[in-house]
C-alpha positions, 0 to 999 in steps of 0.5 A, spaced: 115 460 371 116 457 378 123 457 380 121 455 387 124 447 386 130 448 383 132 453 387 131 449 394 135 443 391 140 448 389 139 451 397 140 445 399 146 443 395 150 448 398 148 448 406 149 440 405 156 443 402 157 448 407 155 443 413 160 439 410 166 444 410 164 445 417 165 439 419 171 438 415 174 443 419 171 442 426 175 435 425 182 438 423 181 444 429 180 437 433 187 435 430 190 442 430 188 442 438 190 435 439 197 437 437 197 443 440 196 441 447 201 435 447 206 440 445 204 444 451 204 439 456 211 435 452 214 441 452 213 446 457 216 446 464 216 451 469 222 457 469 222 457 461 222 462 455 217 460 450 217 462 443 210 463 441 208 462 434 203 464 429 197 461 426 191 457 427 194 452 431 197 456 436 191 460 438 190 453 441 197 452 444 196 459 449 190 457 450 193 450 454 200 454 456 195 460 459 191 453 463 196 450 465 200 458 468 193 458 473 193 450 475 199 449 476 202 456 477 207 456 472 212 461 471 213 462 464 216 469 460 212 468 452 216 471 446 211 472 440 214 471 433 208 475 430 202 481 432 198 475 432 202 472 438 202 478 442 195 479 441 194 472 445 200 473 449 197 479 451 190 476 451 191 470 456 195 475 460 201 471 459 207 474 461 210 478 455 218 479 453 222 479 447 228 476 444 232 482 448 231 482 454 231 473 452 235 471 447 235 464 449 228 460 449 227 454 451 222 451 446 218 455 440 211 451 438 210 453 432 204 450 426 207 448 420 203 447 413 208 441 411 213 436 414 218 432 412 221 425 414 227 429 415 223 435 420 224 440 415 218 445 415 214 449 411 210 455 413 206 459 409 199 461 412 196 455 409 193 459 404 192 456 397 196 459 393 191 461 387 188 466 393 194 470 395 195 476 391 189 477 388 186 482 392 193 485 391 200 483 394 200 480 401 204 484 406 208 482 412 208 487 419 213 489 417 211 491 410 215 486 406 212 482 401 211 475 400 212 472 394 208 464 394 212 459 390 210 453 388 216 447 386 214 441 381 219 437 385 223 435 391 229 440 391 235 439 397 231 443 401 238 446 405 241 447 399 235 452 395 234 455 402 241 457 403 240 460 396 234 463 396 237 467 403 243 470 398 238 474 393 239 481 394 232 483 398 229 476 400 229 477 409 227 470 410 224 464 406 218 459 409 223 453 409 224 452 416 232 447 416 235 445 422 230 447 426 225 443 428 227 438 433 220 434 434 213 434 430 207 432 433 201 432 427 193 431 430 189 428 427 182 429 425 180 424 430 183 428 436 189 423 436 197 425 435 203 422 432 210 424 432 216 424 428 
């Protein structure tokens, strides 16, 4: 029995596949860089404390802060939210500090999963939530476990943050009100908008 044919179509259907999620990707980094570097070149300026996020699209947001540091000679102190932002601040040889010694910052850049009209953000690790937890709990650098919950309707999303906030145990929720004072989303085809 010659299963050579089928199984080149099969092949086939999956690298047209793979090639697809590829290319789908390259178009959303080419958004993810767009918005990350209209953040940098919109937002910092020289003599500031930058808060440094984490996730994907910060990665390309320390790479322009750490250009424009070179070119322009800028002086800058980076404040990481996560290991991960250390690690790039640290990487691009980026002066490193903490909310210690500044507890003030001038600007944060930060990826979000989900913005709406009123800036109030969700970040979540953008993963999809069938995926978390099933090679066990996930856990935070801190060790605390993080518990994905998905909502079958809009809420007051102040109101259920604040709620969430007063249960015994809960550090923080992914619900980021009042926070946001600009949202610049890229697109696939490498061109930002704001809100």
């Amino acid at each position: 029995m010659d299963l050579s044919g089928p199984l080149l179509r099969v092949r086939g259907a999956v690298w047209c596949i793979s090639r697809f999620i590829s290319t789908v990707q390259k178009a959303m980094d080419l958004g993810k860089r767009a918005a990350a570097r209209h953040a940098v070149d919109t937002y910092v300026k020289d003599n500031q404390a930058l808060g440094i996020g984490s996730g994907s699209t910060i990665v390309f947001a320390v790479e322009k802060i750490a250009e424009r540091v070179k070119n322009e000679n800028l002086n800058l102190v980076c404040i990481p939210t996560s290991f991960q932002a250390r690690q790039l601040i640290t990487q691009h040889k980026l002066r490193l500090s903490d909310l210690d010694t500044h507890p003030e910052l001038d600007v944060t850049i930060d990826g979000a999963d989900e913005v709406d009209r009123n800036l109030i953000a969700i970040k979540g690790g953008g993963k999809d939530s069938k995926e978390l937890g099933q090679s066990g709990p996930v856990v935070t650098d801190n060790d605390n476990f993080i518990l994905d919950c998905q909502f079958d309707k809009v809420y007051d999303w102040k109101e259920l943050n604040t709620q969430l906030n007063l249960i015994p145990g809960v550090v923080e929720t992914g619900l980021f009100v009042n926070m946001a004072e600009c949202a610049i989303f890229g697109q696939m085809d490498g061109t930002v908008s704001t809100r």
